[in-house]
C-alpha positions in Angstrom: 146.1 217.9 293.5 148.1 219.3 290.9 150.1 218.4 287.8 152.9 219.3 289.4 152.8 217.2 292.8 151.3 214.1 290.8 154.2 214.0 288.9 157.0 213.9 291.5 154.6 211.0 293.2 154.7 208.8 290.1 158.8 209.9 289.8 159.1 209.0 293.7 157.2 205.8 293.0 159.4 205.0 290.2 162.3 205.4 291.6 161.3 203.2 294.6 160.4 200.7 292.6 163.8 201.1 290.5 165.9 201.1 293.9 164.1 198.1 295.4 164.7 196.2 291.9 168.3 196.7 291.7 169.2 196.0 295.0 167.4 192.3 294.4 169.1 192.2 291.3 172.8 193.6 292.8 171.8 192.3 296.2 173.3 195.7 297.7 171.8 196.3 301.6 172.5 200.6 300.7 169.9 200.3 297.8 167.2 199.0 299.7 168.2 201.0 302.7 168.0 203.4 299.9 164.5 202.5 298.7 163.2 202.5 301.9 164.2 206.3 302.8 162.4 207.7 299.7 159.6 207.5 300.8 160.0 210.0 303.5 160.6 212.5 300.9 157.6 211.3 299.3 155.0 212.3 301.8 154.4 215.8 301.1 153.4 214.8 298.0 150.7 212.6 298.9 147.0 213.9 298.4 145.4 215.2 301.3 142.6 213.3 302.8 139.4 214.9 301.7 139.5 218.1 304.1 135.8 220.1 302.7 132.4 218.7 303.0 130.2 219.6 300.1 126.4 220.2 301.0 123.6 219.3 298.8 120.0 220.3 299.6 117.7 217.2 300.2 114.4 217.0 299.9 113.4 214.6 303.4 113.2 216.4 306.6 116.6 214.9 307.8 118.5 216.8 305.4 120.4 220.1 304.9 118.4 223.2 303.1 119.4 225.9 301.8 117.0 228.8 300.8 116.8 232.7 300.5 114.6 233.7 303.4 111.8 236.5 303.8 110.7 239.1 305.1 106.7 239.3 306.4 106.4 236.3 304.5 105.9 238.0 301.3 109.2 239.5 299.8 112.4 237.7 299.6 115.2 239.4 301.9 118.7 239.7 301.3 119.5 236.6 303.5 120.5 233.3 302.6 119.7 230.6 305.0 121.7 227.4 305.2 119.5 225.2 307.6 120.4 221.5 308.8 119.9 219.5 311.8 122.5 219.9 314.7 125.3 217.5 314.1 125.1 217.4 310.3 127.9 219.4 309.8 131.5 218.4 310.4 133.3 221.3 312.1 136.7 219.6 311.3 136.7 220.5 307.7 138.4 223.7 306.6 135.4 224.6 303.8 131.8 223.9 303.8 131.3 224.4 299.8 127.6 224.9 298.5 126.4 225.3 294.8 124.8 229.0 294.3 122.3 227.1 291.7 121.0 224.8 295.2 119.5 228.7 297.1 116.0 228.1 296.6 113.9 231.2 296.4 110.9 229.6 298.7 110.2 228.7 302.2 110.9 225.0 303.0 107.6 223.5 303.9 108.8 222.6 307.8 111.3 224.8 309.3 113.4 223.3 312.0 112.8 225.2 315.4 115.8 227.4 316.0 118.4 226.2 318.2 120.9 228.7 317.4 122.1 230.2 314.4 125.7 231.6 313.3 126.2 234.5 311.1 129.0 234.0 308.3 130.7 236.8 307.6 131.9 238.5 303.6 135.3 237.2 304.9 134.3 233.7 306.0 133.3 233.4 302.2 135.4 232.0 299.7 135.1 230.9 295.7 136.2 227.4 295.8 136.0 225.6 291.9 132.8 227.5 290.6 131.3 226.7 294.5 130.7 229.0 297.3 133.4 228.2 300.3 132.3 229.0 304.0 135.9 228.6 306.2 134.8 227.1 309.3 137.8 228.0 311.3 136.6 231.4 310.8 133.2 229.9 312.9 134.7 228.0 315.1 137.0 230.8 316.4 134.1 233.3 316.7 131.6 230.3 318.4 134.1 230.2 321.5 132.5 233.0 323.2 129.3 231.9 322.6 126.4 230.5 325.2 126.0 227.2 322.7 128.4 225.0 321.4 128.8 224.0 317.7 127.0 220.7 318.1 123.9 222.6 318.9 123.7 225.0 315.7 121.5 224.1 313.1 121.4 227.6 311.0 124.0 229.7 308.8 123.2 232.9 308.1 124.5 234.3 304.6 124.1 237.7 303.1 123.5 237.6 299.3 125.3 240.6 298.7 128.1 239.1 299.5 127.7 236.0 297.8 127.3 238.5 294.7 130.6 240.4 295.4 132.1 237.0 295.3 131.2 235.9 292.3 131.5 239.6 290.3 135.3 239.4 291.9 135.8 236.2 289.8 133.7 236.9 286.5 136.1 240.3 286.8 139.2 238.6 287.3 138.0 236.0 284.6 137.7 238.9 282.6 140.9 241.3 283.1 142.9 237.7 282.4 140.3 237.2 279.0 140.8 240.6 277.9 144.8 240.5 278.8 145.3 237.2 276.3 143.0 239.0 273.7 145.7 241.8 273.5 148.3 239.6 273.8 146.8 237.5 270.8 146.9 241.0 268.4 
Protein backbone atom coordinates (compact mmCIF):
# COMPACT_ATOMS: atom_id res chain seq x y z
CA UNK A 1 0.00 0.00 0.00
CA UNK A 2 1.21 3.36 -0.68
CA UNK A 3 1.93 6.67 1.04
CA UNK A 4 -0.53 8.06 -0.83
CA UNK A 5 -3.77 5.73 -0.13
CA UNK A 6 -2.55 5.42 3.71
CA UNK A 7 -2.95 8.91 4.00
CA UNK A 8 -6.42 9.52 2.72
CA UNK A 9 -7.41 6.30 5.11
CA UNK A 10 -6.06 7.98 8.23
CA UNK A 11 -7.84 11.57 6.78
CA UNK A 12 -11.10 9.37 6.10
CA UNK A 13 -10.69 7.99 9.63
CA UNK A 14 -10.31 11.34 10.98
CA UNK A 15 -12.84 12.87 9.68
CA UNK A 16 -15.28 10.05 10.82
CA UNK A 17 -14.26 10.31 13.99
CA UNK A 18 -14.61 14.28 13.79
CA UNK A 19 -18.30 13.89 12.29
CA UNK A 20 -19.42 11.21 14.76
CA UNK A 21 -17.96 13.65 17.69
CA UNK A 22 -19.74 16.66 16.78
CA UNK A 23 -22.88 15.32 16.07
CA UNK A 24 -22.87 13.94 19.95
CA UNK A 25 -21.63 17.11 20.88
CA UNK A 26 -24.34 19.27 18.56
CA UNK A 27 -26.72 16.35 18.67
CA UNK A 28 -27.36 17.01 14.75
CA UNK A 29 -29.03 13.57 12.99
CA UNK A 30 -27.22 15.00 9.31
CA UNK A 31 -23.71 14.63 11.04
CA UNK A 32 -23.96 11.28 11.89
CA UNK A 33 -25.93 10.42 8.88
CA UNK A 34 -22.91 12.24 7.65
CA UNK A 35 -20.36 10.06 9.54
CA UNK A 36 -21.90 7.14 8.58
CA UNK A 37 -21.70 7.73 4.59
CA UNK A 38 -17.91 8.28 4.60
CA UNK A 39 -17.09 5.33 4.85
CA UNK A 40 -18.30 4.32 1.52
CA UNK A 41 -15.80 6.62 0.07
CA UNK A 42 -13.42 5.08 2.28
CA UNK A 43 -13.29 1.61 0.85
CA UNK A 44 -11.16 1.92 -2.06
CA UNK A 45 -8.70 2.83 0.19
CA UNK A 46 -8.59 -0.08 2.24
CA UNK A 47 -5.58 -2.60 1.82
CA UNK A 48 -6.29 -5.45 -0.16
CA UNK A 49 -6.35 -8.71 1.45
CA UNK A 50 -3.12 -10.51 0.94
CA UNK A 51 -3.65 -11.50 -2.88
CA UNK A 52 0.28 -13.40 -3.69
CA UNK A 53 1.52 -16.48 -2.02
CA UNK A 54 5.21 -16.34 -1.40
CA UNK A 55 7.03 -19.90 -1.73
CA UNK A 56 9.94 -20.90 0.34
CA UNK A 57 11.86 -24.14 -0.30
CA UNK A 58 11.58 -26.56 2.72
CA UNK A 59 13.66 -29.11 3.46
CA UNK A 60 10.81 -32.15 4.61
CA UNK A 61 9.32 -34.11 1.84
CA UNK A 62 5.87 -32.24 2.20
CA UNK A 63 7.26 -29.09 1.04
CA UNK A 64 7.71 -26.94 -2.05
CA UNK A 65 11.35 -27.23 -3.93
CA UNK A 66 12.74 -25.35 -6.14
CA UNK A 67 15.95 -26.35 -8.08
CA UNK A 68 17.77 -25.97 -11.55
CA UNK A 69 17.32 -29.40 -13.15
CA UNK A 70 19.77 -31.57 -15.48
CA UNK A 71 20.43 -32.91 -18.15
CA UNK A 72 21.89 -36.86 -18.13
CA UNK A 73 22.31 -36.31 -14.66
CA UNK A 74 25.53 -34.60 -15.01
CA UNK A 75 25.31 -30.91 -16.40
CA UNK A 76 22.82 -28.46 -15.12
CA UNK A 77 20.13 -27.42 -17.96
CA UNK A 78 18.63 -24.25 -18.55
CA UNK A 79 15.52 -25.21 -16.65
CA UNK A 80 14.24 -24.23 -13.41
CA UNK A 81 11.99 -26.55 -11.73
CA UNK A 82 9.44 -25.41 -9.14
CA UNK A 83 8.22 -28.79 -7.63
CA UNK A 84 5.40 -29.22 -4.75
CA UNK A 85 2.88 -31.58 -3.90
CA UNK A 86 -0.56 -31.22 -5.76
CA UNK A 87 -2.75 -28.82 -3.72
CA UNK A 88 0.12 -26.74 -2.25
CA UNK A 89 -0.45 -24.03 -4.36
CA UNK A 90 -3.39 -21.58 -4.19
CA UNK A 91 -4.53 -20.88 -7.80
CA UNK A 92 -6.66 -17.93 -6.46
CA UNK A 93 -3.66 -15.68 -6.02
CA UNK A 94 -2.71 -13.41 -8.82
CA UNK A 95 1.43 -13.92 -8.17
CA UNK A 96 3.21 -16.89 -7.02
CA UNK A 97 6.61 -14.88 -5.91
CA UNK A 98 9.88 -16.99 -5.37
CA UNK A 99 13.46 -15.68 -4.20
CA UNK A 100 16.14 -16.25 -7.18
CA UNK A 101 18.65 -16.87 -4.12
CA UNK A 102 16.07 -20.21 -3.06
CA UNK A 103 17.11 -22.20 -7.08
CA UNK A 104 19.26 -24.74 -5.77
CA UNK A 105 21.75 -25.98 -8.28
CA UNK A 106 21.30 -29.85 -7.10
CA UNK A 107 18.85 -32.61 -7.48
CA UNK A 108 16.47 -32.90 -4.39
CA UNK A 109 17.23 -36.23 -2.86
CA UNK A 110 13.37 -37.64 -3.57
CA UNK A 111 11.66 -36.35 -6.58
CA UNK A 112 7.91 -36.53 -6.46
CA UNK A 113 6.58 -38.80 -9.30
CA UNK A 114 5.24 -36.59 -12.08
CA UNK A 115 1.65 -35.89 -12.13
CA UNK A 116 1.72 -33.20 -14.49
CA UNK A 117 3.71 -30.35 -15.06
CA UNK A 118 2.94 -26.72 -16.55
CA UNK A 119 5.27 -24.73 -18.44
CA UNK A 120 5.50 -20.80 -17.42
CA UNK A 121 6.03 -18.74 -20.06
CA UNK A 122 8.86 -15.21 -20.37
CA UNK A 123 5.45 -13.49 -20.18
CA UNK A 124 3.86 -15.27 -17.14
CA UNK A 125 7.10 -13.79 -15.37
CA UNK A 126 7.15 -10.79 -13.48
CA UNK A 127 9.77 -8.75 -11.01
CA UNK A 128 7.69 -8.25 -7.97
CA UNK A 129 9.98 -6.25 -4.89
CA UNK A 130 13.48 -7.82 -5.73
CA UNK A 131 11.25 -11.40 -6.15
CA UNK A 132 10.48 -13.43 -9.14
CA UNK A 133 6.42 -13.11 -9.90
CA UNK A 134 4.79 -16.10 -11.83
CA UNK A 135 0.92 -14.63 -12.83
CA UNK A 136 -1.22 -17.51 -12.37
CA UNK A 137 -4.09 -16.25 -14.39
CA UNK A 138 -1.77 -16.58 -17.10
CA UNK A 139 -1.84 -20.66 -15.94
CA UNK A 140 -4.97 -20.93 -15.23
CA UNK A 141 -6.19 -19.63 -18.57
CA UNK A 142 -3.81 -21.93 -20.58
CA UNK A 143 -4.68 -25.12 -18.01
CA UNK A 144 -8.39 -25.02 -19.49
CA UNK A 145 -7.65 -27.05 -22.45
CA UNK A 146 -5.71 -29.32 -20.69
CA UNK A 147 -6.44 -33.40 -19.83
CA UNK A 148 -5.68 -32.48 -15.91
CA UNK A 149 -6.95 -30.05 -13.77
CA UNK A 150 -4.89 -27.62 -11.57
CA UNK A 151 -5.43 -29.57 -8.43
CA UNK A 152 -3.38 -32.32 -9.95
CA UNK A 153 -0.12 -30.40 -10.97
CA UNK A 154 2.74 -30.65 -8.88
CA UNK A 155 5.54 -29.09 -11.33
CA UNK A 156 6.37 -25.52 -12.88
CA UNK A 157 8.64 -25.44 -15.47
CA UNK A 158 10.92 -22.18 -15.68
CA UNK A 159 13.45 -21.25 -18.25
CA UNK A 160 16.52 -19.42 -16.68
CA UNK A 161 17.05 -17.35 -19.50
CA UNK A 162 14.22 -15.76 -18.82
CA UNK A 163 14.50 -15.36 -15.31
CA UNK A 164 17.88 -13.58 -16.50
CA UNK A 165 16.20 -11.17 -18.91
CA UNK A 166 14.10 -10.24 -16.01
CA UNK A 167 16.33 -9.30 -13.80
CA UNK A 168 19.01 -7.51 -16.54
CA UNK A 169 15.60 -5.44 -17.53
CA UNK A 170 15.60 -4.12 -13.91
CA UNK A 171 19.41 -3.76 -13.10
CA UNK A 172 19.16 -1.70 -16.66
CA UNK A 173 16.26 0.28 -15.71
CA UNK A 174 17.91 0.73 -12.15
CA UNK A 175 20.60 1.94 -14.10
CA UNK A 176 19.35 4.49 -17.00
CA UNK A 177 17.27 6.09 -13.69
CA UNK A 178 21.05 6.06 -11.63
CA UNK A 179 22.79 7.44 -14.43
CA UNK A 180 19.82 10.06 -15.32
CA UNK A 181 20.04 11.57 -11.49
CA UNK A 182 23.92 11.53 -11.84
CA UNK A 183 23.54 14.06 -14.74
CA UNK A 184 20.99 15.73 -13.20
CA UNK A 185 23.26 16.15 -10.00
CA UNK A 186 26.17 18.00 -12.41
Amino acid sequence: MNKKKIKFLCLGLLFIAFCIVLAFLRESAYLLFLASIVPLFIVPFIPDIRTNQHIKPSKGDNGIRIYQATTNGKQTSDQVVIEFKPGKIQWNKNLLLFSPVHIAKTLPKHIIPEVASLSVLKYDLMLKNGKIGIQLKHLIERSTSFSFTLNEVNRLILSIEDIKNLHAGMNMALGNTASKSKQLQA
